[in-house]
C-alpha positions in Angstrom: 30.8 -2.7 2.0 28.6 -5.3 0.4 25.3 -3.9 -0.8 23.5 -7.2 0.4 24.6 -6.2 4.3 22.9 -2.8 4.2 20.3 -1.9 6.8 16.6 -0.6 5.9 17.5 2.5 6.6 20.8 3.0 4.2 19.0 0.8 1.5 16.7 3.5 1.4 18.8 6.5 1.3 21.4 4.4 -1.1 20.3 1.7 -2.9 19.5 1.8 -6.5 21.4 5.0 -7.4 22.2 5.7 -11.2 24.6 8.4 -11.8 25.2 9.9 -15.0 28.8 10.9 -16.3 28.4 14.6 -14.9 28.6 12.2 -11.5 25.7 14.1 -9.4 25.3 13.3 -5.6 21.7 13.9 -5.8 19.3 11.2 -8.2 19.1 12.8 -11.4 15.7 13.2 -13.0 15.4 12.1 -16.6 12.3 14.1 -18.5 12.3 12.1 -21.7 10.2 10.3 -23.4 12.4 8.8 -25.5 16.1 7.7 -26.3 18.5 8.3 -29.3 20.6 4.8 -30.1 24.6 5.2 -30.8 23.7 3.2 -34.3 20.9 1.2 -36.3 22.2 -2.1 -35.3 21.9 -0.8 -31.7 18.3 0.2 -32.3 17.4 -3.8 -33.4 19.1 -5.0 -31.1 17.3 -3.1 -28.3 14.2 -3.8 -30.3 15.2 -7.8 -30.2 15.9 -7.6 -25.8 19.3 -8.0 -26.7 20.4 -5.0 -25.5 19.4 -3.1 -21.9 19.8 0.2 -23.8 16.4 2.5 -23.2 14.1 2.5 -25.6 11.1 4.4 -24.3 10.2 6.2 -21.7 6.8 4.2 -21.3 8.9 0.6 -21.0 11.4 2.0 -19.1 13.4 5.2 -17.7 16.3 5.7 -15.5 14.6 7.8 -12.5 12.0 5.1 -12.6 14.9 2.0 -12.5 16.0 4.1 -9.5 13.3 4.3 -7.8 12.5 0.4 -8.6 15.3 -0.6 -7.4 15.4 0.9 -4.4 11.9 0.0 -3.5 12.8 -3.2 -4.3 16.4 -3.4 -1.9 14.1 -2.0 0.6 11.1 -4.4 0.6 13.6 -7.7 0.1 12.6 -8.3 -3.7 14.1 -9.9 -6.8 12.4 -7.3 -8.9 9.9 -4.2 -9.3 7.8 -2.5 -11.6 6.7 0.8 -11.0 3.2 1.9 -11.7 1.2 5.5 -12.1 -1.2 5.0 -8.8 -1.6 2.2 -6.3 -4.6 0.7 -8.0 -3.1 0.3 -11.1 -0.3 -1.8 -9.5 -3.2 -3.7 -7.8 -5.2 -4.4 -10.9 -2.4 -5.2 -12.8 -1.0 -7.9 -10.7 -4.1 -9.5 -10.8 -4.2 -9.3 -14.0 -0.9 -10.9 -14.6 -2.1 -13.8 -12.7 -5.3 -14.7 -13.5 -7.7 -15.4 -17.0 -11.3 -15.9 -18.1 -12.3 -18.9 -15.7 -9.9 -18.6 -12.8 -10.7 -17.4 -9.0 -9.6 -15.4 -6.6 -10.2 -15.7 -3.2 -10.1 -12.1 -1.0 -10.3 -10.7 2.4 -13.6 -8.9 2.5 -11.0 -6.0 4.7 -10.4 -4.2 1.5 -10.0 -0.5 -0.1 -13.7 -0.2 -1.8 -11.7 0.3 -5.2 -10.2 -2.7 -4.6 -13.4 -4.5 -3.7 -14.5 -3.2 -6.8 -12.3 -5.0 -8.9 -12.9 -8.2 -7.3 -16.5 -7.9 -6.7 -17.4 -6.1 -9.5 -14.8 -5.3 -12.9 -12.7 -8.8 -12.7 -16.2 -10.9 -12.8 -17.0 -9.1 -16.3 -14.3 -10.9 -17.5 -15.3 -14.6 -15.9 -12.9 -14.6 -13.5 -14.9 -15.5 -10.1 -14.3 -13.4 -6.3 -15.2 -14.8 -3.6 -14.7 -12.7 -0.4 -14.0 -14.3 3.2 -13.5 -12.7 6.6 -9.5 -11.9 6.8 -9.1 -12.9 10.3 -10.9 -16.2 10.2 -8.4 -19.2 9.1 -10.9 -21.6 8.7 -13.3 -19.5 5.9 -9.8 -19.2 4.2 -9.4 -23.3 4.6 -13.2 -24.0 2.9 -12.0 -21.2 0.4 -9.4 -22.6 -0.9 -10.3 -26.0 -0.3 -10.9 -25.8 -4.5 -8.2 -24.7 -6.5 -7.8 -20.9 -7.0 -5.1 -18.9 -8.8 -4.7 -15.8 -6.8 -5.5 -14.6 -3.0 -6.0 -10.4 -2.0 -5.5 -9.0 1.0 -4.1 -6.1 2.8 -2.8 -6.0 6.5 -3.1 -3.7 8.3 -6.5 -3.3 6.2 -8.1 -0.1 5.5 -9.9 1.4 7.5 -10.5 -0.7 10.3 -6.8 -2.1 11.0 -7.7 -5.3 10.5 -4.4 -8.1 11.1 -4.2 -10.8 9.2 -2.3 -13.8 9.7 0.1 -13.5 6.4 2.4 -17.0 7.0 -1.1 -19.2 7.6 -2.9 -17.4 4.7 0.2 -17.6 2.3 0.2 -21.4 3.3 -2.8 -22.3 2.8 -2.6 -20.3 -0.6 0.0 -22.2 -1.7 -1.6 -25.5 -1.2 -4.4 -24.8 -3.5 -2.1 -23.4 -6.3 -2.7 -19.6 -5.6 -0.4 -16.8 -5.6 -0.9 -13.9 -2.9 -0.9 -10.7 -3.3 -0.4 -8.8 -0.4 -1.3 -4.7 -0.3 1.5 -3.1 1.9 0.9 0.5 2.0 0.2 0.8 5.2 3.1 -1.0 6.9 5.5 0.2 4.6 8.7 -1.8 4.2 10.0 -0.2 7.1 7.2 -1.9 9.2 6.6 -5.2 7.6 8.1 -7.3 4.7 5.8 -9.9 3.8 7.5 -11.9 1.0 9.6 -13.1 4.1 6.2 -14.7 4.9 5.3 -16.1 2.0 3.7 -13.8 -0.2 4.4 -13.9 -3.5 3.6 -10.4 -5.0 3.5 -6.9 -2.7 1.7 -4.3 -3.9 2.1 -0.3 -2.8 0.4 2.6 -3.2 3.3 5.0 -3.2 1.3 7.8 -3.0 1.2 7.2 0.9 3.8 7.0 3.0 6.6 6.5 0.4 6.0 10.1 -1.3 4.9 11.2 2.5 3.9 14.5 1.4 0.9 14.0 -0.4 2.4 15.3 -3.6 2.3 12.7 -6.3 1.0 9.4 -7.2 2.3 6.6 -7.5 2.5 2.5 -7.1 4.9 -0.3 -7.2 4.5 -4.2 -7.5 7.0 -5.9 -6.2 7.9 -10.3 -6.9 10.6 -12.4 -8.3 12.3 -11.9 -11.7 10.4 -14.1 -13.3 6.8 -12.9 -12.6 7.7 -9.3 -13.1 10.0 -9.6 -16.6 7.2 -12.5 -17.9 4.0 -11.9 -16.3 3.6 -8.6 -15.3 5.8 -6.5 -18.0 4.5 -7.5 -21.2 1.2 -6.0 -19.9 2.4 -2.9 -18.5 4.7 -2.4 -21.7 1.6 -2.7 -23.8 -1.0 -1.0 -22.0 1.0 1.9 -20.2 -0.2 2.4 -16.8 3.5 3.7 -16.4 5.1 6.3 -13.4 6.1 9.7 -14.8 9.9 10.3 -14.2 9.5 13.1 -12.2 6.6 11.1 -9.8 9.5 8.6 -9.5 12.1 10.9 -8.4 9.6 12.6 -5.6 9.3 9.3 -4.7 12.8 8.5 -4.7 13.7 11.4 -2.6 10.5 10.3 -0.3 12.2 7.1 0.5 15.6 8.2 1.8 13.2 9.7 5.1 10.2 7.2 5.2 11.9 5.7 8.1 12.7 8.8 9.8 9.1 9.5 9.2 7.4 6.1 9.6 9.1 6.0 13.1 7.6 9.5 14.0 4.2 8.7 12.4 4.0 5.5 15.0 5.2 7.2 18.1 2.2 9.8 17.5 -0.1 7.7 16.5 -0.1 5.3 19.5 -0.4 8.8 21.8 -3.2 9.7 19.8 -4.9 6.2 19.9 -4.4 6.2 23.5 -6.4 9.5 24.2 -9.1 8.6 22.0 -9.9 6.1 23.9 -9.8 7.9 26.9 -12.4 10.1 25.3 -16.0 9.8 26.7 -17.5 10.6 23.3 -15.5 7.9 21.8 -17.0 4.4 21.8 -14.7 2.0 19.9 -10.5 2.8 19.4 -9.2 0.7 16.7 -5.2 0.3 16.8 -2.8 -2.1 16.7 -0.1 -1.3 19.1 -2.9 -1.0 21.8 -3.2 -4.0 24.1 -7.1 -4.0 23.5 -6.9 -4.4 19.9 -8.1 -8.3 19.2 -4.9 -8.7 16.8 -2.4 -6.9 19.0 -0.2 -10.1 19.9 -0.4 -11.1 15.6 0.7 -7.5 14.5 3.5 -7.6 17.0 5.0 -10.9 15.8 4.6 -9.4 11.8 5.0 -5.8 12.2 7.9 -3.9 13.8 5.9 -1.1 14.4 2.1 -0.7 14.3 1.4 1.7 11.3 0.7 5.5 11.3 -3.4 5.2 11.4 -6.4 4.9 13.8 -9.8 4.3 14.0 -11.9 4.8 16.0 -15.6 5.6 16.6 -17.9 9.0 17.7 -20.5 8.4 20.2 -23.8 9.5 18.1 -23.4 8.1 14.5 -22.9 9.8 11.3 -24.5 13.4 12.6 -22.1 13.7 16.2 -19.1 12.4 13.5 -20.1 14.9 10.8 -20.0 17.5 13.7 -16.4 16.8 15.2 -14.9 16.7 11.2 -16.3 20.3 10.8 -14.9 21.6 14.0 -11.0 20.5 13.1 -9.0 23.3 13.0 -5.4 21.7 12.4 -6.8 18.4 11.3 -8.1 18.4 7.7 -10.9 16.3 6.2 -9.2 14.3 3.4 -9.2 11.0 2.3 -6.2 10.6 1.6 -3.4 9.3 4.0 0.4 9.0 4.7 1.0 12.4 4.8 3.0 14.7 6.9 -0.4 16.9 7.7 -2.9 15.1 9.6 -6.1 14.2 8.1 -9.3 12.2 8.8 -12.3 11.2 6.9 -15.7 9.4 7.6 -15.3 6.6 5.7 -19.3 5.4 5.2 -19.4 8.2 3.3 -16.4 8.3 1.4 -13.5 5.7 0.7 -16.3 2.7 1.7 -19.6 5.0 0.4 -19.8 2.6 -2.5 -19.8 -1.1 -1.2 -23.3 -0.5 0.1 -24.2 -0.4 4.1 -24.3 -4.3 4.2 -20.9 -5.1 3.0 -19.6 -2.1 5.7 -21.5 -3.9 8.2 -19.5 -6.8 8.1 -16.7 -4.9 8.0 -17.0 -3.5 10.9 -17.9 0.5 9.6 -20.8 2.1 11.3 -21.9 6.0 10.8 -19.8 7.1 13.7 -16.5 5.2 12.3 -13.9 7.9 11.4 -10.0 7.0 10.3 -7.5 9.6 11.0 -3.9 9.3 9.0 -2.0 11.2 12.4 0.4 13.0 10.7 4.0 14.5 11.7 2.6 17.8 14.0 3.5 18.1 17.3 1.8 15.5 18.8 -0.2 17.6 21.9 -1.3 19.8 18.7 -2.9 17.1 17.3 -4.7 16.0 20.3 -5.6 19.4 21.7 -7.3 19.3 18.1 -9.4 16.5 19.0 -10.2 17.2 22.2 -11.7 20.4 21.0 -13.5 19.2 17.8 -15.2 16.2 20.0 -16.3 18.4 23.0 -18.0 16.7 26.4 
């Protein structure tokens, strides 16, 4: 069969496999930090890039190739480079992109790390943010009505499941000479692939879904050959953010059920959406597979499925929200997601805590907001869970 036919689902149980001469079925794990060279002429010659023998564990390492590689089969791309955690793949595209005088132009909808970088760490080193309100087209038009080199966003955004328009943004990108970088954790490439509309670099935080279970961490850019080998790898060679081998063969052996699991993760989260909002203490139910979410018709026509999270809102502000949290007793309070366990956490006071209360008013995140990653439990567990920690 040609590899190029594959479907998602045998790309990600398949694709990228390196087996070594002892021919094992399962991906071999490599803990090495370095590699010994068949001659001295071998060693400059790998020194020179004339040769694709390894040369350090740091530039490059077979799990880590397979795991690359298969991310990269999966999500459509020429190339990948994997990184130690999400952020680091975030800030380090970025970086490969941009220099003391350029602009980027954001989607205030972001991970408060991420809002960090642009608002706060990238600016230190003259290059200008300026944030804009995701959904809006025409603060993205004025935007990048001046030139700009590189355009953040995430979609579905974190926490408040924000759509955004990825062909029309990637357009109008384009137009004024930025590249986009697109955060894609919480689709997955199972739910969305969004270099086939138009973005030019995807970003992961593997430590999600992709590892599933929260055990490692992990992150992955994702772009043509030609901004991964000359942009982005020169700067990861020499400063290291680099994936540990065995992280990359967790994640590896994460990938061959993320759509197994991605599929389960939807099919409970839209249950739970829909009794949340049935909920009288419940005010506000964010999700996109729900009719009553304002980008429900946009998600469908990007998205094959609408993600594994909700958000939603406790009647009372931060005290009633504080109150339902504490009575979980199968949910757990954590701020991670993408897990197989359910968890929630009150993101004014923890993911968001440090972009201030006006930034999270625009955003949408009041006191009473709470995100919940629903997880692969029985699904009747999991709401019997909430019934009882929310009460009358």
């Amino acid at each position: 069969m040609d590899k190029k036919n594959w479907r998602p689902q045998t790309r990600a149980v398949r694709s990228g496999q390196i087996r070594s001469n002892f021919d094992e079925t399962s991906e071999a794990l490599f803990l090495t930090s370095g590699y010994a060279y068949p001659s001295a002429e071998e060693a400059e010659k790998t020194f020179k890039g004339e040769s694709t023998h390894y040369q350090y564990s740091r530039f490059g390492n077979p799990t880590v190739t397979m795991f690359e590689n298969r991310l990269a089969a999966l999500e459509g791309a020429e190339a990948c480079r994997a990184t130690s955690t999400g952020m680091s793949a975030i800030f380090f595209a970025l970086l490969a992109l941009v220099k003391a005088g350029d602009r980027i132009v954001a989607a205030r909808q972001l991970f408060g790390s991420c809002h960090y970088i642009v608002n706060e760490l990238l600016p230190k080193y003259g290059v200008k943010g300026e944030f804009v309100d995701g959904g809006d087209l025409k603060q993205w038009e004025k935007a990048l009505s001046t030139p700009a080199q590189a355009v953040l966003f995430e979609s579905p955004s974190n926490p408040m499941l924000d759509i955004i328009d990825v062909k029309a943004v990637c357009d109008l990108a384009h137009k004024a000479g930025a590249k986009v970088v697109l955060d894609n954790a919480f689709a997955t490439p199972i739910l969305q692939r969004p270099l086939e509309f138009g973005a030019d670099v995807v970003v992961h935080s593997a430590t999600k879904y992709i590892d599933g279970q929260g055990r490692t961490l992990g992150g992955a850019v994702l772009a043509s050959k030609e901004f991964i080998l000359e942009k982005l790898q020169p700067i990861i060679r020499n400063t290291g953010p680099s994936l540990s081998p065995f992280n990359a063969w967790v994640l590896v052996k994460g990938m061959e059920t993320l759509g197994l699991r991605v599929e389960r993760h939807c099919a409970n989260a839209a249950k739970v959406a829909d009794a949340l909002a049935e909920h009288p203490a419940i005010t506000r139910t964010l999700y996109p597979g729900r009719k009553d979410h304002p980008r429900h018709e946009l998600a469908a026509k990007q998205m094959s499925g609408f993600g594994g999270v909700v958000t939603f809102d406790v009647k009372g502000g931060k005290e009633a929200a504080f109150k339902t949290l504490n009575r979980l007793r199968l949910v757990d309070i954590s701020n991670n997601l993408g897990d197989s366990k359910s968890m929630v956490t009150h993101p004014a006071t923890t993911t968001h805590m440090r972009i201030g209360a006006e930034e999270r008013a625009k955003l949408g995140i009041t006191d009473g907001t709470v995100r919940i990653s629903v997880g692969l439990e029985d699904v009747s567990d999991i709401i019997d869970d909430l019934h009882q920690a929310l009460g009358q």
